[in-house]
Every structure is written in C-alpha cells, then in structure tokens.
ROSE-4610 file (N, C-alpha, C; in Angstrom, 1 decimal, always signed):
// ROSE-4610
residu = [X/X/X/X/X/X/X/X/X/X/X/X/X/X/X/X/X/X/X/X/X/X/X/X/X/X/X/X/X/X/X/X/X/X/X/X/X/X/X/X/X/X/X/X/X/X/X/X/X/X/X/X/X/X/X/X/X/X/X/X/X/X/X/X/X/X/X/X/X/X/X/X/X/X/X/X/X/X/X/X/X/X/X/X/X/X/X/X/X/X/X/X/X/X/X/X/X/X/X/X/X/X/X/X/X/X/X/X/X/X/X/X/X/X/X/X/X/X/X/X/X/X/X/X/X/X/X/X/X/X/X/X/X/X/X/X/X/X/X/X/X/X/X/X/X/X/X/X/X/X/X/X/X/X/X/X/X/X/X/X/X/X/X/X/X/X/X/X/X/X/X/X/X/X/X/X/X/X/X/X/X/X/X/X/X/X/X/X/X/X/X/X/X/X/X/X/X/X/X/X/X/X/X/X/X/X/X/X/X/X/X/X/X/X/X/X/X/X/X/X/X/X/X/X/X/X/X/X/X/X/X/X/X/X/X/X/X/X/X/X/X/X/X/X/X/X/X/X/X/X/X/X/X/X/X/X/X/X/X/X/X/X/X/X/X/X/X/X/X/X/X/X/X/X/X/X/X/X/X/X/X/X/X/X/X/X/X/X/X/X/X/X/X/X/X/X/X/X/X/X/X/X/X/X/X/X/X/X/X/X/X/X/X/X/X/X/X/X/X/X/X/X/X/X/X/X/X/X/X/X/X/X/X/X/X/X/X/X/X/X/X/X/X/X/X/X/X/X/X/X/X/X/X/X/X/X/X/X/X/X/X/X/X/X/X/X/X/X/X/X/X/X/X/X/X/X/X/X/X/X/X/X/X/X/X/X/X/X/X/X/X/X/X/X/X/X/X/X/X/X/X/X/X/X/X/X/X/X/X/X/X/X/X/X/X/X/X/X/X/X/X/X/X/X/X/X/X/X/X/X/X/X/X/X/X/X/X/X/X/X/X/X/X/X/X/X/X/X/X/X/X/X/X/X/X/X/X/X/X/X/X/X/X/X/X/X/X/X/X/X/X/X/X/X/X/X/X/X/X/X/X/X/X/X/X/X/X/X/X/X/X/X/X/X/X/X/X/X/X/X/X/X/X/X/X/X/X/X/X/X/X/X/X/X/X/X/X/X/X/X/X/X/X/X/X/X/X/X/X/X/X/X/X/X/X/X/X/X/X/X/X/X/X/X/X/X/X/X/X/X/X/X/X/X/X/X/X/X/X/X/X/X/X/X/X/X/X/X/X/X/X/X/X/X/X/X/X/X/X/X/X/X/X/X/X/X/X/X/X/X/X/X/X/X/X/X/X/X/X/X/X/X/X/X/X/X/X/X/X/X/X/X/X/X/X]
num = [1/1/1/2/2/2/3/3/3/4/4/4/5/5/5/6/6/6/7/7/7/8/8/8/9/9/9/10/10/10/11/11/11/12/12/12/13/13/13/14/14/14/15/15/15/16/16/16/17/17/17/18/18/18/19/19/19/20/20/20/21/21/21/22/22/22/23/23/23/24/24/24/25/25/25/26/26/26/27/27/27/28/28/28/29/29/29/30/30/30/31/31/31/32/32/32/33/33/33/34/34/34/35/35/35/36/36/36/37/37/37/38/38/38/39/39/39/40/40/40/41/41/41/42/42/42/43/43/43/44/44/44/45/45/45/46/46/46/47/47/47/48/48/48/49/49/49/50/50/50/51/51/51/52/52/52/53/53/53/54/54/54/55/55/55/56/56/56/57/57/57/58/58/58/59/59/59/60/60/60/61/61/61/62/62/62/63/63/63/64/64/64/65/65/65/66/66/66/67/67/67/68/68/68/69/69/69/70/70/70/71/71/71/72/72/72/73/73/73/74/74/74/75/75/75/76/76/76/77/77/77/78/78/78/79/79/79/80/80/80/81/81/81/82/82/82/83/83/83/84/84/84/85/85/85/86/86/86/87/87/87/88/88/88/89/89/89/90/90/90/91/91/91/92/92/92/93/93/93/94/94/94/95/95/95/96/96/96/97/97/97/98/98/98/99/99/99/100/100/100/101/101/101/102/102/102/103/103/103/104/104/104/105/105/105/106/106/106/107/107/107/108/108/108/109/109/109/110/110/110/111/111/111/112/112/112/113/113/113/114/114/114/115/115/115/116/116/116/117/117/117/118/118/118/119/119/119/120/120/120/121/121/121/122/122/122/123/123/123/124/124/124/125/125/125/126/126/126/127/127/127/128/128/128/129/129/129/130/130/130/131/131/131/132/132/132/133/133/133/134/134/134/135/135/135/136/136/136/137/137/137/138/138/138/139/139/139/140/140/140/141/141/141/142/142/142/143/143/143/144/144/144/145/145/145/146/146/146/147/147/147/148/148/148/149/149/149/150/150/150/151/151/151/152/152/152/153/153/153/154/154/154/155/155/155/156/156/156/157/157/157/158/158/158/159/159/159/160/160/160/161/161/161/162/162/162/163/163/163/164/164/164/165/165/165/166/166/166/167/167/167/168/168/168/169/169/169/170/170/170/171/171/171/172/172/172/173/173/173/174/174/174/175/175/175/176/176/176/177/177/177/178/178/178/179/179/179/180/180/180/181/181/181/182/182/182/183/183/183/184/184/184/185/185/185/186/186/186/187/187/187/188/188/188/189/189/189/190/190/190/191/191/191/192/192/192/193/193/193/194/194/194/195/195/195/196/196/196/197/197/197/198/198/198/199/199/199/200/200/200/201/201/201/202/202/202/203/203/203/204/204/204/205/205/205]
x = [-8.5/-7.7/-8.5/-8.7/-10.0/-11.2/-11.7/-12.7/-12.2/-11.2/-10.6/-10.2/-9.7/-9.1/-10.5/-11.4/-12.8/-13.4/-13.5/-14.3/-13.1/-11.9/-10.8/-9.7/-9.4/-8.0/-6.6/-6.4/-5.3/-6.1/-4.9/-5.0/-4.3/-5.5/-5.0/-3.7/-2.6/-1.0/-1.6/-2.6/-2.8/-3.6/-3.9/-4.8/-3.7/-3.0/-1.2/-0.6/-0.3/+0.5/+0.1/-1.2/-1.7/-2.0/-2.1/-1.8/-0.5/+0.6/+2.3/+2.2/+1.6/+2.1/+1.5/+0.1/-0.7/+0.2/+0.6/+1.6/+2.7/+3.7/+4.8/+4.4/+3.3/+2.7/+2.3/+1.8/+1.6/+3.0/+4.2/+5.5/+5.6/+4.8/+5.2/+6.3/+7.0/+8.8/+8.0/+8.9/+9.0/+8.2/+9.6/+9.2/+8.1/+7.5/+6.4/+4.9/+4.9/+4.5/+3.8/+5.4/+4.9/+5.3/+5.2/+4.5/+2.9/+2.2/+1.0/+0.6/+1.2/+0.2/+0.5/+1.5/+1.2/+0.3/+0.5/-0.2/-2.1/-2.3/-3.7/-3.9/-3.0/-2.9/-2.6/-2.5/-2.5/-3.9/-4.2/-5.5/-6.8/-6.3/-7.4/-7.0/-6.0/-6.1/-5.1/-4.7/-4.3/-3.1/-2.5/-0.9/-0.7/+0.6/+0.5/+1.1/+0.2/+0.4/+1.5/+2.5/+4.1/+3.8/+2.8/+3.1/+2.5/+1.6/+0.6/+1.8/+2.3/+3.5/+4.4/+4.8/+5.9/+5.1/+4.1/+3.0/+3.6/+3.1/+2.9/+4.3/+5.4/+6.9/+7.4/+6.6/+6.9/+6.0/+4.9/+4.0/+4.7/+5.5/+6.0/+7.0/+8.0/+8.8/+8.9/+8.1/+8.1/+7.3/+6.6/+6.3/+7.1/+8.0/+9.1/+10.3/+10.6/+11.6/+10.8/+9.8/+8.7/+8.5/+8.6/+8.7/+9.4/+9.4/+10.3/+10.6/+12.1/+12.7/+11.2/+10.8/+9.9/+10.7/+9.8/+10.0/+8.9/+9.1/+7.9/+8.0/+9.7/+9.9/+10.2/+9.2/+9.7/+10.8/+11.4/+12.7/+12.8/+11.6/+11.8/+11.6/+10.5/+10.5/+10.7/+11.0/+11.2/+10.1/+9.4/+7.9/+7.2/+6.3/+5.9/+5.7/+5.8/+5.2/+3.3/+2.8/+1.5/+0.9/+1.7/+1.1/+1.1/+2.4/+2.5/+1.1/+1.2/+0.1/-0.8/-1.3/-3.0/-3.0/-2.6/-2.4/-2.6/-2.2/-2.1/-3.5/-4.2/-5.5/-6.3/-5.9/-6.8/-7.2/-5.7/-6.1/-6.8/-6.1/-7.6/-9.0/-9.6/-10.6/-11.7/-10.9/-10.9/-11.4/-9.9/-9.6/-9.9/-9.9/-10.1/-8.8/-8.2/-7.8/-8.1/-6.9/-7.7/-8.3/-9.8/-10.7/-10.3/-8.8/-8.0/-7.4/-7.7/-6.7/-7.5/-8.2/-9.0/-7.6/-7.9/-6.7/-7.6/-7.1/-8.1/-6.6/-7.3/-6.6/-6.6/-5.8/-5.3/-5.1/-5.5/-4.8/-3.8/-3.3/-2.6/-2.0/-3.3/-2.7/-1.8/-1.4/-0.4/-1.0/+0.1/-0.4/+1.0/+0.8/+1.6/+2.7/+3.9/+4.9/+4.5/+5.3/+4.5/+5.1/+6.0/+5.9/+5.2/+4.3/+3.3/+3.0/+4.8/+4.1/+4.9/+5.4/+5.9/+6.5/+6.5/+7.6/+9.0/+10.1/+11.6/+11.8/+12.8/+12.9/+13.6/+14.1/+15.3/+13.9/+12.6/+11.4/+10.9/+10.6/+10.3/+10.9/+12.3/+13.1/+12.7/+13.5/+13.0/+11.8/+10.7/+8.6/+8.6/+9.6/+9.9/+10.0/+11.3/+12.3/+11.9/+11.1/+10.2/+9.1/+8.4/+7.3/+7.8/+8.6/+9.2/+9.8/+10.5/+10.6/+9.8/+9.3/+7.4/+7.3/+6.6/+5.8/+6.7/+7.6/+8.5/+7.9/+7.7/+7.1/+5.6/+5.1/+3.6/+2.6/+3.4/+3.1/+2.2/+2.7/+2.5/+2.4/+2.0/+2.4/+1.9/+3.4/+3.0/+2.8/+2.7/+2.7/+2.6/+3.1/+3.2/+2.4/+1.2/+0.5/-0.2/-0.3/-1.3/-1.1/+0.0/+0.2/+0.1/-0.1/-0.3/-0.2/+0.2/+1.3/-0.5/-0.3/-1.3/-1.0/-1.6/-1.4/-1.9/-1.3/-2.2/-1.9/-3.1/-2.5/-3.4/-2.3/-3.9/-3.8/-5.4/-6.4/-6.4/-5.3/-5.2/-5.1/-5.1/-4.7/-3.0/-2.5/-0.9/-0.9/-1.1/-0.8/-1.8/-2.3/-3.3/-2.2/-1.7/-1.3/-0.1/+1.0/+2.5/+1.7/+0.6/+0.1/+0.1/-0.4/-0.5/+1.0/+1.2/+3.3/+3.9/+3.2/+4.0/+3.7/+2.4/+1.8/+2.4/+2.8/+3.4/+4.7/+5.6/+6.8/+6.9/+6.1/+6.0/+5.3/+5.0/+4.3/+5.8/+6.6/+7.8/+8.7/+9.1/+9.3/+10.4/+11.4/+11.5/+11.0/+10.7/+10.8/+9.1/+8.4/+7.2/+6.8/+7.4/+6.8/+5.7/+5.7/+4.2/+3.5/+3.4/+2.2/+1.3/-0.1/-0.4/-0.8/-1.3/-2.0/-2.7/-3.4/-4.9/-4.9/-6.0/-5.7/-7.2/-7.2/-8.5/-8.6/-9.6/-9.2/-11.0/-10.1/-11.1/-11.1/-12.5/-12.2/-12.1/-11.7/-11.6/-12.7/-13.6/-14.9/-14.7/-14.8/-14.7/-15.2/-14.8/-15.9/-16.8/-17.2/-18.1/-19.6/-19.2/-19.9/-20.5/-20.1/-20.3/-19.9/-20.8/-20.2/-20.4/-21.0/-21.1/-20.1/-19.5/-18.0/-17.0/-15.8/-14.8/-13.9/-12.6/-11.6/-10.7/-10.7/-10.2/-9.5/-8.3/-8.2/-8.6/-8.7/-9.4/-8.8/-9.3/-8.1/-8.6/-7.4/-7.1/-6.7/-7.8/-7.3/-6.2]
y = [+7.3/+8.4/+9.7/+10.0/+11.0/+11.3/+10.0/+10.0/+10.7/+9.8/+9.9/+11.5/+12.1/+13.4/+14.2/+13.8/+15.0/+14.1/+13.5/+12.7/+13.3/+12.9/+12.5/+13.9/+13.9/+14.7/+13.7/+12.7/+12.2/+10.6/+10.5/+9.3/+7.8/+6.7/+5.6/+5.1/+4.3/+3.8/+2.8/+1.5/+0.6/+1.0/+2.4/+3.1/+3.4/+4.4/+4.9/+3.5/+2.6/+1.7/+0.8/+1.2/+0.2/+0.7/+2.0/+3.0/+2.8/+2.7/+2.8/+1.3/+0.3/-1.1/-1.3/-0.5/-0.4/+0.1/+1.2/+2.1/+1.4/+0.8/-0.5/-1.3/-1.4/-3.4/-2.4/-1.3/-0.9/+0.0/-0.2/+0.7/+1.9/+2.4/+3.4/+4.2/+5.1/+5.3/+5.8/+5.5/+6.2/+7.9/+8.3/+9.5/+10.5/+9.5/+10.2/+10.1/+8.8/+8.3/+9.3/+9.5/+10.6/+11.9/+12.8/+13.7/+13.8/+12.9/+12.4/+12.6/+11.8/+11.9/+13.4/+14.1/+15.2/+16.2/+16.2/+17.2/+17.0/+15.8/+15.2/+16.3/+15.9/+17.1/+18.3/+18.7/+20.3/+20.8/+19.9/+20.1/+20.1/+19.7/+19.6/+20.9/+21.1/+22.6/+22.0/+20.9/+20.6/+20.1/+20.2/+20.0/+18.5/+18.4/+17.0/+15.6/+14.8/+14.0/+13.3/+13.8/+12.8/+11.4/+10.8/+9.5/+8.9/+9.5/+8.7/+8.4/+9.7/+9.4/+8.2/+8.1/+7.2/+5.8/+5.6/+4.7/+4.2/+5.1/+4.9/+4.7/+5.4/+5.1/+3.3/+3.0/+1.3/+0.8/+0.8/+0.0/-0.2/+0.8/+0.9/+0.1/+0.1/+0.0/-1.9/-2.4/-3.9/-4.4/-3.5/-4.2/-4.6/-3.2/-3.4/-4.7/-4.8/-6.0/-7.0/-7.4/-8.4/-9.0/-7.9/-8.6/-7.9/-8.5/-8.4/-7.2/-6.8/-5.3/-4.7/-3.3/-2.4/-2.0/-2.1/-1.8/-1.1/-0.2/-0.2/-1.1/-1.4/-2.4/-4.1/-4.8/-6.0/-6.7/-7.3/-7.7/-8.5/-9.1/-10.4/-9.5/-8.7/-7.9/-6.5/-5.7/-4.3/-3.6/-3.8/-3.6/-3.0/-2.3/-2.2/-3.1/-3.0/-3.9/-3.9/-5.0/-5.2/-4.1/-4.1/-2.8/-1.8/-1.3/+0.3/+0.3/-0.5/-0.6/-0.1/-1.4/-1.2/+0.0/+0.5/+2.0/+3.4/+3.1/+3.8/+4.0/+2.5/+2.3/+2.9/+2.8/+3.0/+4.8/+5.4/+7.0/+7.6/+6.9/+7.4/+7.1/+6.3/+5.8/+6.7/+6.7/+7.4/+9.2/+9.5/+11.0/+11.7/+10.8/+11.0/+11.3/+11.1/+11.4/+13.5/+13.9/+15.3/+14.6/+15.9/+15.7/+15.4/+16.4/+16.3/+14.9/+14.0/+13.2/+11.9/+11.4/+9.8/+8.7/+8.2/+6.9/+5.6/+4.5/+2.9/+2.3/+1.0/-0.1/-0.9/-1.3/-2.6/-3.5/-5.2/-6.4/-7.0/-6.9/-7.8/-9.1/-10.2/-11.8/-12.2/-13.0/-14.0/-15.3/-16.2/-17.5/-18.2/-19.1/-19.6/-20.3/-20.8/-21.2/-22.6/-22.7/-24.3/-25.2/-25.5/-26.5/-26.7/-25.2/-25.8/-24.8/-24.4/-23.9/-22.7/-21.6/-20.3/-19.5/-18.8/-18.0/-18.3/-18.2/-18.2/-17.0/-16.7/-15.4/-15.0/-15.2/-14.6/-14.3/-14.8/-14.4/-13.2/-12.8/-12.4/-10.7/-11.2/-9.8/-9.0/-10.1/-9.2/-8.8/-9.2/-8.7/-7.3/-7.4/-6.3/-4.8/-5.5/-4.3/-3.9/-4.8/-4.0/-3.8/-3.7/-2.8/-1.5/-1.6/-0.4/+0.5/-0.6/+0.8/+1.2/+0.2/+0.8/+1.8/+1.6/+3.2/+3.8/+4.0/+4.9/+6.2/+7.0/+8.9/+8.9/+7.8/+8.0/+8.1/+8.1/+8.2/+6.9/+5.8/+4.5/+3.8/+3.0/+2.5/+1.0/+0.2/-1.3/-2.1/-3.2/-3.9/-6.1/-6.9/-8.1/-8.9/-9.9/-10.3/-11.5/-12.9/-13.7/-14.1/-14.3/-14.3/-13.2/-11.8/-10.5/-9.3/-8.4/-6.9/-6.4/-5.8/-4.8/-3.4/-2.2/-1.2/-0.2/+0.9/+1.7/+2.9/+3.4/+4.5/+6.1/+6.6/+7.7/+7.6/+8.2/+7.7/+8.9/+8.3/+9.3/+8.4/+8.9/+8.0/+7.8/+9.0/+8.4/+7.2/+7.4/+6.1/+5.0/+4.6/+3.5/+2.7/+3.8/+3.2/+2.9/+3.2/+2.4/+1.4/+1.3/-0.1/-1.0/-0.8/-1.5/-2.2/-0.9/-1.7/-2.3/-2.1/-2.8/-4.6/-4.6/-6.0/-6.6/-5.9/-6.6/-6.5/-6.4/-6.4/-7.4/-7.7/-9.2/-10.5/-10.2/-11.3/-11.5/-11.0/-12.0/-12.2/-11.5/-11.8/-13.6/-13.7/-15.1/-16.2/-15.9/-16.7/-16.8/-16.1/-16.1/-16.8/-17.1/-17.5/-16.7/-15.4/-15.0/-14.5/-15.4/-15.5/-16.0/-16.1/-14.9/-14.2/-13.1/-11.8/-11.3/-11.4/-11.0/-9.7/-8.3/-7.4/-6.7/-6.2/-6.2/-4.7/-3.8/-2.6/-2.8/-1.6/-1.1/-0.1/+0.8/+2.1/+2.1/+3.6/+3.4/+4.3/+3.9/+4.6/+5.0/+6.3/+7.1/+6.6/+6.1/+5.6/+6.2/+7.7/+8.4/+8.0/+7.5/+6.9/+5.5/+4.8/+3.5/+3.3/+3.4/+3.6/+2.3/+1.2/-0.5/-1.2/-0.3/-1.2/-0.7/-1.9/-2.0/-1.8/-1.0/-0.5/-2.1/-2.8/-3.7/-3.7/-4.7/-5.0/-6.6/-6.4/-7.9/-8.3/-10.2/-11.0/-11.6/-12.0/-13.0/-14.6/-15.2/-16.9/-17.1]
z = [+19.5/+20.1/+20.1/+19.2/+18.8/+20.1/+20.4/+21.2/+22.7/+23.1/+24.3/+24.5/+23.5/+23.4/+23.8/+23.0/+23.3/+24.7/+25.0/+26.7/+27.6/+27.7/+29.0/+29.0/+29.9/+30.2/+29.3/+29.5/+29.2/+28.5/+27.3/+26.6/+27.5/+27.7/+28.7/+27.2/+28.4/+28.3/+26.8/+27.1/+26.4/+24.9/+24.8/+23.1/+22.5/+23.3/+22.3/+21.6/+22.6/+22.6/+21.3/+21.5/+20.2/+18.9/+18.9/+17.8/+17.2/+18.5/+17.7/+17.1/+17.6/+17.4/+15.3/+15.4/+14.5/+12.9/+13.8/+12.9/+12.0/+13.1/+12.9/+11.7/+12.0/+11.6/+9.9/+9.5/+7.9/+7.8/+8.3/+7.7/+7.7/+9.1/+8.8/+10.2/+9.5/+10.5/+11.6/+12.4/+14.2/+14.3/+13.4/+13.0/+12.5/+11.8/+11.2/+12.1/+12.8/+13.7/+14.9/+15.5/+16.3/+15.9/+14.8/+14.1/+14.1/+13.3/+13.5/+14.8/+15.7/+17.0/+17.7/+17.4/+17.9/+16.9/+15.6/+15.2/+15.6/+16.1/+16.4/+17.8/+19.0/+20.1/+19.4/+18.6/+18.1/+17.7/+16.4/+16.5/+17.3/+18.1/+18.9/+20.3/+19.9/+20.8/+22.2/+22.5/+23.4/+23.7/+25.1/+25.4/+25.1/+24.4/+24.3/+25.4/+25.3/+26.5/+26.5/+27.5/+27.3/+27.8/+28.4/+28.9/+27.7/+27.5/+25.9/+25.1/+24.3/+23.9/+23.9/+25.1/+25.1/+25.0/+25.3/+25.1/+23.8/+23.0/+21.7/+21.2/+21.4/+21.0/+21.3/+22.7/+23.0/+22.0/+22.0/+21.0/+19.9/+19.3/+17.8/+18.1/+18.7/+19.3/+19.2/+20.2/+20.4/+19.4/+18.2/+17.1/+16.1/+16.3/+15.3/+15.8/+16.7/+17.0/+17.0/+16.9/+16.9/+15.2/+14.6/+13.3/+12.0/+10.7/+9.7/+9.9/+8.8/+9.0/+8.0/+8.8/+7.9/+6.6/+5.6/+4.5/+3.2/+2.8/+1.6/+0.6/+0.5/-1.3/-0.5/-1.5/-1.6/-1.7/-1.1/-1.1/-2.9/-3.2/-4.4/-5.7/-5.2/-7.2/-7.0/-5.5/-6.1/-5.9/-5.9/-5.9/-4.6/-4.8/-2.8/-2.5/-1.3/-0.3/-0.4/+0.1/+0.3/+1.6/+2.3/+3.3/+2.8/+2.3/+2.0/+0.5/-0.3/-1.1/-0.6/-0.1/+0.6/+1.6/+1.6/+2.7/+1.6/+0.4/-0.6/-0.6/-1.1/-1.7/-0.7/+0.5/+1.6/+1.5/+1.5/+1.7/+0.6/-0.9/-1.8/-1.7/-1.2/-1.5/+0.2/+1.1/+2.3/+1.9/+1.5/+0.9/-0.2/-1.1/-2.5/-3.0/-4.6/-5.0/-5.4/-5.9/-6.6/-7.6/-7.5/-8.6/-10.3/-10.0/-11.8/-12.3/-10.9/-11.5/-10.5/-11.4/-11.0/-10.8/-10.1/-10.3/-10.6/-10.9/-11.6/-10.8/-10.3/-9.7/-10.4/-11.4/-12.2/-11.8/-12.1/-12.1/-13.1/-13.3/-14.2/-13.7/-14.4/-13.9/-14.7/-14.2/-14.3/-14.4/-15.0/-15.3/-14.2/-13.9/-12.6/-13.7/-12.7/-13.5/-14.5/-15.2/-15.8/-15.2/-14.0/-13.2/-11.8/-12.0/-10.9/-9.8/-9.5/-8.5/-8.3/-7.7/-7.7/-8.7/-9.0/-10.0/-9.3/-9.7/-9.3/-8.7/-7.8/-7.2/-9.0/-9.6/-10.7/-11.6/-12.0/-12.3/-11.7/-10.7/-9.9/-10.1/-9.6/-9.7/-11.1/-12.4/-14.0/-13.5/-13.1/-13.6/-12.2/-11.8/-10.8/-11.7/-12.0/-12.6/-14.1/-14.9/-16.3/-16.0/-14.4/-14.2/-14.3/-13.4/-12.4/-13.9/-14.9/-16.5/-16.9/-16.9/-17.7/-17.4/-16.3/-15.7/-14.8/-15.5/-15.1/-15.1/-14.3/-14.4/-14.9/-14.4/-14.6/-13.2/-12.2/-10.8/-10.4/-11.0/-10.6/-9.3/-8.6/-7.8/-8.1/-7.8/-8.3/-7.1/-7.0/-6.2/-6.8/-6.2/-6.8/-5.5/-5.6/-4.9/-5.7/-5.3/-5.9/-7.2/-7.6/-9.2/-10.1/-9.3/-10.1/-10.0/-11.1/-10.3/-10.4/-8.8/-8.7/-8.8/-9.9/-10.4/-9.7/-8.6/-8.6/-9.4/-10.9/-11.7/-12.0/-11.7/-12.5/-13.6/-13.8/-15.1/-16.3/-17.4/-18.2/-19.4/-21.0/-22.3/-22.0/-21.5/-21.9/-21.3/-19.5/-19.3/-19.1/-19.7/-19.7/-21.2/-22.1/-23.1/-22.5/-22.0/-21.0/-20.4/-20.1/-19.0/-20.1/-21.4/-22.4/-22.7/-23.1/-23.0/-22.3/-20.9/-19.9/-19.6/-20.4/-20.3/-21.5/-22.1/-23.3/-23.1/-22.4/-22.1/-21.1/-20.3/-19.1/-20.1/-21.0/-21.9/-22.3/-23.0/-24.2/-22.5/-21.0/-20.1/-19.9/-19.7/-19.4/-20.6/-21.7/-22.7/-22.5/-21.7/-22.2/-20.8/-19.7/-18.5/-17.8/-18.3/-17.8/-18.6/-19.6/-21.2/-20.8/-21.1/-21.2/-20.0/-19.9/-19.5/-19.4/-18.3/-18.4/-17.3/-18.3/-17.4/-17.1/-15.6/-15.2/-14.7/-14.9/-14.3/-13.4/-11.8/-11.1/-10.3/-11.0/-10.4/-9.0/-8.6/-7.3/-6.7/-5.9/-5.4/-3.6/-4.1/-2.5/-1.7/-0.1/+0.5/+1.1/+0.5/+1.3/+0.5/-0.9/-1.8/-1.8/-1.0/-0.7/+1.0/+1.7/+3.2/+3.7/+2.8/+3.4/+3.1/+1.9/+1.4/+2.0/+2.8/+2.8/+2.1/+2.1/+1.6/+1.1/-0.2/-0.3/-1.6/-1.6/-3.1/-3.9/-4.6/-5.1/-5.4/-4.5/-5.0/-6.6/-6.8/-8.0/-8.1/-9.1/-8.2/-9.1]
C-alpha cells in the first residue's frame, strides 16, 4: 500500500481488497480497519481514495462471511484466540515493547489426556478460567495452542511469581489431568535485532 501511495495517483481495486481480506482473516473490526487505512492517506499527506476504500470494505467484507464469526476469545477456554495472539507477538517484536517494561513469552506444556487424545472441552474451559484468575491484573495475555497456554507477560518478580502460582494451580486442575508441567520461557527480541528471524511462536510437541 505504502509503495503504491509514493509511485501512483490511486491504489489498484485488487491491493485494498486484499489488505481488507488480510485484516478479516487476523480479527480485526471493520472499523478499525478503515481507520488504519485512512490515517495511512493522512500521513502521507494525501486525499483519501474512495474506490480503494471500498475495495478494501469488500475484501473485509467476503472474508468475513467466508469464514468463522471474528473473535479475539476462544470459544473452548476463554483464552485469545491464536490470531489475535500472534498479532500481539508480532507488534512487540516489530515495535518493541516500552523500554520499562520487557515482556518474555512463556510455554507452559501440558501433558495430553491419559486416554490419548484431546483434553475435554469441560477440561479445557476450567485451564481457561484459572489462567484468566491467575494473572488477573498483570497485563497478561494467554493463549491455549498444542497442548499449552501460551503466556504473553511483562517481565517483572511480581509476576513471574503469579506465573509460578498459576502453574501450580493447572497442576492439582481436574484431579491432576494436566500434571505435570513443564514451563519454558522466551524472550522476546526486536526484529530490528535479528532482521533474518521471522516473527514466530514456538511450537511445542
């Protein structure tokens, strides 16, 4: 979009359209959507393009009736969603966090059910809802993925020690269905710092 704006008079139908569809597809509203794309025509000093626009309103538009209702929380534990997450991870590592306040991306695995194969949604929901106590007011962001709540937290003693409690609160969990607990921490490195690395989160087997 960027480019087009400094080369061309007007942004072509099929770049908007795929910016809104883009937009859809990581959760984020209509609204905010096209905010963004105009404040982009602001900054850049210029009138904003109403056909680009509406471009970009259909893109959003046929992504959204195309697939699941947008959402940031998980329907099963409460939890964000894996987009709105990794979107999280993306803008710090992108932007930086402020300098006062580092954040660390936690794993906390899980051990799979003992008959083999998924946690229960009624599993699921509890390891939701005693994350979401835990780190209650610690400006957490959880997420549930691969057998394991992924943590995004800033990096302080208070809360590193609630992460502690909160692992020990999913360990006695269901009679101990997600005993034990293995917890993995990783910082998070600006990518102005690492310009070969990809913005990712690590999986867990």
């Amino acid at each position: 979009m960027a480019t087009y704006l400094a080369t061309r008079s007007s942004v072509p139908g099929p770049i908007a359209r795929s910016l809104g569809a883009a937009r859809a597809r990581n959760g984020v509203s209509i609204g905010e959507t096209m905010l963004d794309f105009r404040a982009l025509f602001a900054a850049v000093d210029r009138n904003l393009d109403a056909d680009a626009l509406q471009s970009l309103v259909e893109g959003w538009t046929e992504e959204t009736q195309a697939a699941l209702p947008i959402s940031c929380t998980d329907v099963y534990t409460g939890l964000a969603t894996q987009a709105h997450f990794q979107r999280r991870v993306h803008e710090l590592t992108v932007f930086g966090p402020d300098p006062c306040c580092p954040h660390v991306l936690t794993i906390i695995s899980l051990p799979k059910s003992r008959a083999g194969a998924g946690h229960s949604w009624t599993h699921l929901a509890r390891l939701g809802e005693t994350v979401l106590y835990q780190l209650r007011r610690t400006g957490a962001l959880a997420m549930y993925m691969n057998c394991a709540v992924h943590v995004l937290l800033p990096l302080n003693e208070s809360n590193l020690a609630r992460l502690m409690e909160c692992k020990m609160a999913i360990e006695i969990l269901a009679e101990g269905a997600f005993s034990p607990v293995r917890v993995n921490f990783h910082p998070l490195v600006p990518a102005a710092q690492e310009p070969t690395t990809p913005c990712h989160i690590p999986e867990t087997s």
